[in-house]
N, C-alpha and C positions, 0 to 999 in steps of 0.2 A: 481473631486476627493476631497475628503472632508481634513481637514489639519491632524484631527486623522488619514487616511488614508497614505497621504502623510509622517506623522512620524513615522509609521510601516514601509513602505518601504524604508524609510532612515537608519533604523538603525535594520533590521531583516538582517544582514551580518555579515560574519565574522569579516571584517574588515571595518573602518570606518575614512576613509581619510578627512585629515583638511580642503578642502571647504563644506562636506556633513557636521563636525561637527558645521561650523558656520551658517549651514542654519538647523539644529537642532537645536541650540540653540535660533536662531530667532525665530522658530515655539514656545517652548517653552516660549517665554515671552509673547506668544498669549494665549487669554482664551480657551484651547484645555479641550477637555472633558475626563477625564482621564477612569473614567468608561466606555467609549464606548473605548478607545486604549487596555483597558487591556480586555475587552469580545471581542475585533477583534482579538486583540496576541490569545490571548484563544482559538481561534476557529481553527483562520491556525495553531494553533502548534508552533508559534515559539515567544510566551513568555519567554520561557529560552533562546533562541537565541539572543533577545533584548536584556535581563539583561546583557547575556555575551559580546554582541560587546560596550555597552554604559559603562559598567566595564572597558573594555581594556580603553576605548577612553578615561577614568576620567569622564566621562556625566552622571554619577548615578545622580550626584546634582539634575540635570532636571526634576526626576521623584521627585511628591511628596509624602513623608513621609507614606502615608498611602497603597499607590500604591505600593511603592519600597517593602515595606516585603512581599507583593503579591507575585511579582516580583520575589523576592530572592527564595519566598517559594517555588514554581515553580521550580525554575532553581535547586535547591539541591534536590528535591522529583524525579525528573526528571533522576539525575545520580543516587539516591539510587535504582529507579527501574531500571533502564539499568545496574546499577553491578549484579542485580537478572539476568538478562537475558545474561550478558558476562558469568557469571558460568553458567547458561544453557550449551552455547555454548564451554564452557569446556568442558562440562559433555558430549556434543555431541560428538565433536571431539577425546574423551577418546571411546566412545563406538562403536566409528565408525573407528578404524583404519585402515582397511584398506580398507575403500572408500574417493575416494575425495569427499569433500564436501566445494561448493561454496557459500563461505555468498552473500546475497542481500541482496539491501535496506539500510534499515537505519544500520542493524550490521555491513555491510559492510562499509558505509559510516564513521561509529565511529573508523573504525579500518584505514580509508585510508586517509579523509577529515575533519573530525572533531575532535577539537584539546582535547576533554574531553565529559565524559559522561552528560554531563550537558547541553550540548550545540543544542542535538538533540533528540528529542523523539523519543523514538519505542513500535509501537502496541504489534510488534507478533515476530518472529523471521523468516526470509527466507533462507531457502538452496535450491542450486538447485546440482541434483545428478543424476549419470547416468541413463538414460531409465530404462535397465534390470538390475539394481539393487533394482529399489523401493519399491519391498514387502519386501525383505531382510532387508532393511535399515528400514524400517517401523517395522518388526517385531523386528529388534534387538534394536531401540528405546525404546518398547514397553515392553522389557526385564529390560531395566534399569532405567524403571521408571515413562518412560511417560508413559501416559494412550491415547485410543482410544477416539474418538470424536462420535461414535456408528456411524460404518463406516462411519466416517468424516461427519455425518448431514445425512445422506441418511436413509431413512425408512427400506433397507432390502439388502440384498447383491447384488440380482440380480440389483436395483437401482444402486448401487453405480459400476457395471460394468459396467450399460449404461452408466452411466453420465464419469466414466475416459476412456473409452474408444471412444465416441463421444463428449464428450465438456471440461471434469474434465481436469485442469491440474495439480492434488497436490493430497498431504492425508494433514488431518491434527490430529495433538495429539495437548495434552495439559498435565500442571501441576499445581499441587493445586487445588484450586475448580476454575475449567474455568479461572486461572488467565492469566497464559503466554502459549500464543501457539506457535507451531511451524508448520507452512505450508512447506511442501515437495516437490518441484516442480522438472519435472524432461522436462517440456517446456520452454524455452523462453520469446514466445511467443507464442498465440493463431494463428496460420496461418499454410497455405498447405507447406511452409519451416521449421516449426518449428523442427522438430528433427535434421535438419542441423546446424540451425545455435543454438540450445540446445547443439550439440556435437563440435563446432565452440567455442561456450562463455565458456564451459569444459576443451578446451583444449589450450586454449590462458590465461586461468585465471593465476593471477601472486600469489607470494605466497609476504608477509606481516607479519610485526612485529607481533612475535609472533605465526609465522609459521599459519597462517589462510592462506586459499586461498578466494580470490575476482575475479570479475573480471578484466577484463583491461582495462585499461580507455576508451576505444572506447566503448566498448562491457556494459561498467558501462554507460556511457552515453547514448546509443541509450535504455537500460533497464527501466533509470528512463525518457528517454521523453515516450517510449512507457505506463509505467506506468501513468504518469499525462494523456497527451492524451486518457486513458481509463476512468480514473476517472474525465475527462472533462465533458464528456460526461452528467453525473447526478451530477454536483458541486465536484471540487478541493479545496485544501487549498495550501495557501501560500507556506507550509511548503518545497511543492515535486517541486515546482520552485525553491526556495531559493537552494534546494539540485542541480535539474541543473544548476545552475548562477552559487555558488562556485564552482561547478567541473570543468566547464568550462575556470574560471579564475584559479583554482587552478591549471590545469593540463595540461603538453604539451598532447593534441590532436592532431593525425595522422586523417586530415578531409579525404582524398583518403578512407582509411581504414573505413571511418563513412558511405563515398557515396559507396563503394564497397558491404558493407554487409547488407545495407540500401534500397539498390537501387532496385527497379522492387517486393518493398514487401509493404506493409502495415505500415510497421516500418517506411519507409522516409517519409509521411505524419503526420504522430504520430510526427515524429523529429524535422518535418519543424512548427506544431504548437506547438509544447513545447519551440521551439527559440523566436517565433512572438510573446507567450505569455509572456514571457521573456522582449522582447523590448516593448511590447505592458504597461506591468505597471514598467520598471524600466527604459527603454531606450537603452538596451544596444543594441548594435549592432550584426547583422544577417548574418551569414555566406549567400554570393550574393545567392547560389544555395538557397536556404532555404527559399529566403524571398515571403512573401504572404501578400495578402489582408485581414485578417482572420479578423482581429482587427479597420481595419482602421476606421469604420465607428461608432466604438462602443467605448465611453469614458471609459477612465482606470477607475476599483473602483475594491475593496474586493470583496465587496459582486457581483458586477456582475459575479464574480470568481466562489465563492461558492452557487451561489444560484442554488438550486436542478432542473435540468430539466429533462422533461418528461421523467418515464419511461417508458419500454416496460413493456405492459399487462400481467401480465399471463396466461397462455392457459387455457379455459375452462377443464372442468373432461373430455367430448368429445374429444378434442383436445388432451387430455395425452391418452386416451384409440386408439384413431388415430395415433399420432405418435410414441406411443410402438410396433402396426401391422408394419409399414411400415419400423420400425429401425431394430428389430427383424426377421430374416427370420426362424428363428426356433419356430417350434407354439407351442411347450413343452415351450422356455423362455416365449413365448408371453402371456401364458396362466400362467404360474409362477409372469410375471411381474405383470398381472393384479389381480391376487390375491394378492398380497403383496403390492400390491397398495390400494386394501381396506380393506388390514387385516396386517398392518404393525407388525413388532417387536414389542413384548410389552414392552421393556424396551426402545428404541425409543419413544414410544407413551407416558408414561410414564414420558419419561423427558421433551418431550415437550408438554403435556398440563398435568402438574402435577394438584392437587386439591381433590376436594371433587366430585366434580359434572365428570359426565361418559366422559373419555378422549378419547372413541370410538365414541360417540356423536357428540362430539365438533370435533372430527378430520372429521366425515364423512360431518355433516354441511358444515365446510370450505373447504373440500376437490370438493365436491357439487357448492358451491355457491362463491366460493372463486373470480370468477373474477367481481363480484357486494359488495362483502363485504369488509372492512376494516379487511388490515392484522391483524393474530392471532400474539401476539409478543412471544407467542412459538414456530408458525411456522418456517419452515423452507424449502426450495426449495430442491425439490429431483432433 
């Protein structure tokens, strides 16, 4: 592990205890490469995290001059976009009265775990809401304000029924031009349990300053290791570890209740490497049931963290005209799909291959030849 490396992980925490601060300070009287610490912060996400824990400790001295306004700029740009996205979540909460609505993620996180908007970045906003409420909840969104994502990225409705009915688990809106979204989920998780334990994480959810509902701490913890362990998969950041290390120190944990809701699913492998990854670049220690080999052979570093691995192919046009027959038992949908498969929405088509040149063209090309070509960055997976 390189010493830039080893400085991010010293001081990407909430808090930063007097032997970590004398062995930051030691790093710092070495020639560290400041351009390479603050493009690694940059990447995991948690630049404003640094500013803020080496702030509390009095350690700003350490950063140099030129780095530090970086630094600052970050950590303040960071809460003004997250107070955008708390009035979101006003605005949600006002228009949804009378649905529960469970933050995830990083909103939740700022409302249970982190002690200020500054401290934690967020993409997009997550709620999760009951099953048979979702079109309701999506329409009365869509009443006050937010706008459609032209059924959430899917080329045509019949689409966007396959995809939530066999893999979808959300809608999503948006506000402003494409700024802030909000994804809908009304799963868990992706697994043959998932509406159990979606009506499980619903109805154990606690309520939280300021009258939000979250989940509960078990239920918040096994969420964010199942989220990193997906995103392991093709490169993580820093950022969704540092959120399970603090939950874990911050929060009495019922482990029974972790291994109970955990257990004989998908989720307690997802849990047991979101620990190992944990111990694997910080050290900390692994609840016994939990501990694995994942890591052992492989030295701590960032980037082995984030670097992108393989993904899965996308199906040839054969292979989507194949598994429409076989998903579809109705040959009225089957022959629907596949028309709207090569003659999508024009205002879908439209938005994603805007221009001069024919957006029927270019979509039939890539739709054709797409598992030999280099993605269209209009594209999008139906």
């Amino acid at each position: 592990m390189s010493l830039e490396e080893k400085f991010i992980l010293l001081s990407a925490r909430l808090h930063i205890p007097e032997d970590v601060k004398k062995e930051l300070q030691n790093l710092s009287a070495l020639a560290l490469q400041w351009d390479r610490i603050f493009a690694l912060a940059e990447i995991h996400k948690v630049d404003n995290l640094i500013y803020y824990a080496l702030k509390q400790a009095n350690l700003l001295n350490l950063i140099p001059d030129k780095y530090l306004q970086l630094f600052r700029l970050k950590y303040y740009s960071t809460a003004m976009n997250n107070e955008k996205f708390m009035n979101d979540i006003n605005d949600i909460k006002s228009s949804l009265p009378e649905d529960k609505v469970v933050l995830l993620k990083g909103s939740a996180l700022l409302f249970n775990l982190y002690p200020n908007y500054g401290t934690r970045q967020m993409g997009d906003i997550d709620i999760l809401i009951s099953k048979d409420r979702r079109d309701a909840v999506r329409e009365q969104l869509l009443k006050s304000g937010w706008k459609s994502d032209f059924y959430a990225g899917y080329r045509s409705s019949i689409h966007r029924e396959l995809a939530e009915k066999y893999s979808k688990t959300m809608y999503a809106v948006y506000k402003g031009k494409w700024e802030r979204f909000l994804d809908i989920h009304w799963k868990f998780y992706i697994g043959k349990d998932d509406d159990k334990l979606a009506f499980e994480a619903m109805s154990t959810s606690v309520v939280v300053s300021g009258g939000y509902n979250v989940l509960s701490n078990e239920m918040m913890l096994i969420h964010l290791c199942s989220n990193f362990a997906d995103g392991f998969a093709v490169g993580e950041t820093l950022r969704t570890l540092c959120d399970i290390r603090e939950f874990v120190h911050a929060k009495l944990i019922d482990w029974n209740k972790i291994e109970k809701v955990s257990k004989d699913t998908h989720l307690y492998e997802k849990t047991a490497l979101s620990f190992n990854a944990v111990k694997w670049l910080y050290g900390d220690e692994v609840p016994e049931s939990y501990k694995r080999n994942y890591f052992d052979s492989i030295p701590p570093s960032l980037d082995t963290l984030i670097i992108s691995k393989k993904r899965k192919p996308k199906p040839t046009f054969w292979q989507t005209i194949k598994n429409s027959i076989t998903t579809f038992h109705n040959p009225i949908k089957v022959c629907l799909f596949l028309y709207k498969t090569i003659f999508p929405d024009v205002e879908w088509l439209r938005r994603m291959y805007p221009g001069n040149k024919s957006s029927h063209i270019r979509y039939w090309k890539y739709l054709i030849f797409r598992h030999i070509l280099h993605e269209d960055k209009y594209y999008r997976n139906f």
